[in-house]
N, C-alpha and C positions, 0 to 999 in steps of 0.2 A: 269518380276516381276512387271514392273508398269500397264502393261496389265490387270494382275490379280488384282490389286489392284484396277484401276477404276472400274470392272467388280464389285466388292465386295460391292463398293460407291455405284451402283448406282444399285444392288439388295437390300440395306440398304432403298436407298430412295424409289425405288417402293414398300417395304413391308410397307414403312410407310405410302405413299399416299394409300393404299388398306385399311390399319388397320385403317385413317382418313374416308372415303369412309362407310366401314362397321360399325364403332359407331354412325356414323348418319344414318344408315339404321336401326340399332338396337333402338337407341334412337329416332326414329320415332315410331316405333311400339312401343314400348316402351308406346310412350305418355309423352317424357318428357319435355325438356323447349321449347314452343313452337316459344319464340320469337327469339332465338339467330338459325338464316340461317336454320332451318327445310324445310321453302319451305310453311309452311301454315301460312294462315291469322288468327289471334285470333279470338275467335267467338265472338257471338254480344255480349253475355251475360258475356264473361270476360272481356272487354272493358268498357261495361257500354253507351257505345251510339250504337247509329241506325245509319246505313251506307246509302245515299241517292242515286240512284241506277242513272248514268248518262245515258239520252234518245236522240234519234235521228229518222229521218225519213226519210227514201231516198225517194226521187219521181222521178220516172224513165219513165219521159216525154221524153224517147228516144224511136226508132221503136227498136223492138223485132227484132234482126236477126233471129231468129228462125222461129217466128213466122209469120212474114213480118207486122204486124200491130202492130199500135202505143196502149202501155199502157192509159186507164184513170183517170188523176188525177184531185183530187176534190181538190183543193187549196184555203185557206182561204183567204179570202181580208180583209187586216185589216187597218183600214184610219191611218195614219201619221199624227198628228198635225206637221203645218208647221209656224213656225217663221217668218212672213214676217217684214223684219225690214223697217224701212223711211229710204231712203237712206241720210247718209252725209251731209251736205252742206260747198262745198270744194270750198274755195274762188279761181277764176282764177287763170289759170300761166300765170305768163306774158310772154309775147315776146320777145324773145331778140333779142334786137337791136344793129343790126351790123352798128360799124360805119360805112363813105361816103370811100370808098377804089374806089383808081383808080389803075389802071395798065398800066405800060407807058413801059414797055417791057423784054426783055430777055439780059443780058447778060456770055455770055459763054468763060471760060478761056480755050483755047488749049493744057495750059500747064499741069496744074492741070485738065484737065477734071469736073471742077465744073461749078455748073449754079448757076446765080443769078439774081432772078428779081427786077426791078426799081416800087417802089411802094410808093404811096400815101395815106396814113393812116389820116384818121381825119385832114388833112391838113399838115403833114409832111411828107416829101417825106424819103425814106429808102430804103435801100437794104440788101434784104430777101435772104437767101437758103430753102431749104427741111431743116424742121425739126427746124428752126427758132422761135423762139415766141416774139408778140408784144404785150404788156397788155394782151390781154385774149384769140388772136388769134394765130395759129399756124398752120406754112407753112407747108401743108400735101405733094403739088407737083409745080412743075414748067416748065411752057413748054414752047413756043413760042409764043404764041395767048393767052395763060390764065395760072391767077393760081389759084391752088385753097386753100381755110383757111379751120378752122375749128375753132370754138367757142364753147367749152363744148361737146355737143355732134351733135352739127347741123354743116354740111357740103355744104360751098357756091366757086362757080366759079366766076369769073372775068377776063372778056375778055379785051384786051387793043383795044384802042379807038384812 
């Protein structure tokens, strides 16, 4: 029974989509409402304006595989006004000035596996790790012979003495 019943549904909905199908076939020849899904464009003259027809040109400055020689194309040269502006006038950057850094050496914990170097900052002596910062510097690495800072985006060594 329920076999026969979807069979019945859905010979319902196929007469329906055919009967949709065939009144727009009719109602084209027809000639009747052109706007609503017919498939044509209104003509000029029920619109009331002029349609502007979109143009294009290929230029097929490629070789003919056919033919084995190259197409010739006449190409327009047309001048570009070009904008030359006066460049800027971009007051200097200054320098930055790394303070007097000395390096007085390495020290290394056995237990914790940390380093730490002996340094000399503008006159004050300190001790730095990896990853430290002193005013505007910051301890990027630390070795035995040198370490190195960094100041904004400029990167310096300092070897011990």
């Amino acid at each position: 029974m329920q076999n026969r019943a979807g069979t019945i549904f859905l010979f319902v909905v196929v007469l329906a989509i055919w009967g949709i199908i065939a009144f727009k076939i009719y109602d084209y020849i027809k000639g009747g409402n052109a706007e609503a899904g017919s498939g044509r464009l209104p003509d000029k003259s029920e619109q009331g304006e002029t349609f502007i027809v979109d143009s294009f040109a290929l230029l097929p400055d490629y070789r003919d595989p056919f033919l084995g020689y190259e197409n010739p194309v006449k190409r327009k040269i047309v001048p570009v006004p070009v904008n030359i502006h006066k460049p800027l006038d971009v007051p200097p950057v200054k320098a930055m000035q790394w303070p007097p850094v000395l390096y007085k050496g390495l020290v290394y914990n056995e237990d914790t596996k940390t380093k730490a170097g002996l340094v000399n900052i503008s006159g004050k002596s300190k001790m730095v790790s990896e990853g430290d910062t002193f005013k505007l510097l910051v301890v990027v690495s630390v070795t035995r012979d040198s370490i190195l800072l960094k100041m904004q985006k400029n990167k310096r060594a300092f070897y011990k003495k």
